[in-house]
C-alpha positions in Angstrom: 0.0 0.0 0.0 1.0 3.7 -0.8 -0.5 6.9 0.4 -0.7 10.0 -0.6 -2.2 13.4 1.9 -2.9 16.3 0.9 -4.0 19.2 3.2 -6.5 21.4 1.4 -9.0 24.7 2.9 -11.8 22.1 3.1 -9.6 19.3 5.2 -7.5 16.0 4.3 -7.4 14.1 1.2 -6.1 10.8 1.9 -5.4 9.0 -1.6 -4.7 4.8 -0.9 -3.0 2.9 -3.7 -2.2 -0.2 -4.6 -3.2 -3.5 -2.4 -4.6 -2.0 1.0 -5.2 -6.2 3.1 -4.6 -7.2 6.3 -0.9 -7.1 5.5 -0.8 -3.0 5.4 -3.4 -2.6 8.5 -0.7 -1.6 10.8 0.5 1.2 8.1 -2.9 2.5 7.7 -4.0 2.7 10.9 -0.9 5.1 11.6 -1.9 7.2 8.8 -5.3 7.4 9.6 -4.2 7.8 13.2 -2.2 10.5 12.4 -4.4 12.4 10.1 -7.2 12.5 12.5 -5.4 14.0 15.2 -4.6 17.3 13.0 -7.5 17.5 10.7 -10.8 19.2 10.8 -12.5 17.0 8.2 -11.1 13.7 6.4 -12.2 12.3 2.8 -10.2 9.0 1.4 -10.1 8.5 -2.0 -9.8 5.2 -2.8 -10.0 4.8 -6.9 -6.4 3.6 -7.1 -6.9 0.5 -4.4 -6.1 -2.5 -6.6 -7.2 -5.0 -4.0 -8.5 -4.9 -0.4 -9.8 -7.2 2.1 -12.3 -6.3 4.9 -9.6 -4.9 7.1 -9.8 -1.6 4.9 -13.1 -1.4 5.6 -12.8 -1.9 9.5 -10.2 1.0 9.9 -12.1 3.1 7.8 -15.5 2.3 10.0 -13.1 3.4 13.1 -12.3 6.3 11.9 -15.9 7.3 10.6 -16.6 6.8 14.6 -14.2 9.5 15.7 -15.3 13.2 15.9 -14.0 14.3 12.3 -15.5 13.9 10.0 -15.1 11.1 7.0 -16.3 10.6 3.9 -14.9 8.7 0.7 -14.4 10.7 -2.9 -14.2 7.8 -5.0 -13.7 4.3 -5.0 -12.5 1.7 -7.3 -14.1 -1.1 -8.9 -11.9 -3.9 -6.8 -13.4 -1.9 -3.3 -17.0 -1.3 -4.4 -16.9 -5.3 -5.6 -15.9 -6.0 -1.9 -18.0 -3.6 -0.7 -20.9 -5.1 -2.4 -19.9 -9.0 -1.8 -19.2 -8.0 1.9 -23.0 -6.5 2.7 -21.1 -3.0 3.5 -23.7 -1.3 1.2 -26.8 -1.4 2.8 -29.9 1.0 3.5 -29.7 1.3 6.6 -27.1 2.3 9.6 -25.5 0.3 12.0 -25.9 2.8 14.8 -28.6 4.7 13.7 -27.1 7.4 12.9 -25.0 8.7 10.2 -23.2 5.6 7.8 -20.0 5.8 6.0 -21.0 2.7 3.8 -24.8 4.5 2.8 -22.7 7.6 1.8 -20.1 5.4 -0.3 -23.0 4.1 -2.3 -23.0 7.1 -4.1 -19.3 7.0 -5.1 -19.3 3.1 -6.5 -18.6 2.7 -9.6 
């Protein structure tokens, strides 16, 4: 996995590449970690992720939960296929209130 940030006037951009698994958790969690702590507001573009298991989607879940804000830009066809297969896109949310996963229906390819 690669990453790219970029800090902008509306927040973070946090650009993933290549194969975000289980294997790069540890990596992405830092990021993520790190991001979080400084930024006001944090989108993840993910339309350069090659492959991903369900680990991707459990840090970004965590991160959804914190008090900044997170939202995805775009995402590839490999993570809206796992999306899809995994039951992340759904109507309704998990905890009643906002969802990450109803907003990233809008972004699948």
């Amino acid at each position: 996995m690669d990453s790219r940030v970029e800090h902008t006037q509306d927040g973070t951009v946090l650009t993933l590449y290549g194969d975000v698994t289980i294997e790069s958790a540890v990596e992405l969690r830092k990021v993520l970690v790190g991001e979080l702590a400084a930024a006001s507001g944090l989108t993840v573009n993910l339309a350069y992720v090659t492959r991903c298991d369900l680990s991707l989607f459990q840090l970004l879940c965590a991160a959804h939960r914190t008090s900044v804000p997170v939202r995805l830009a775009e995402v590839s066809p490999a993570v809206g296929e796992v999306m899809a297969s995994s039951g992340l896109i759904r109507g309704s949310s998990c905890t009643g209130g906002p969802c990450l996963w109803q907003r990233a229906q809008e972004v699948a390819p």
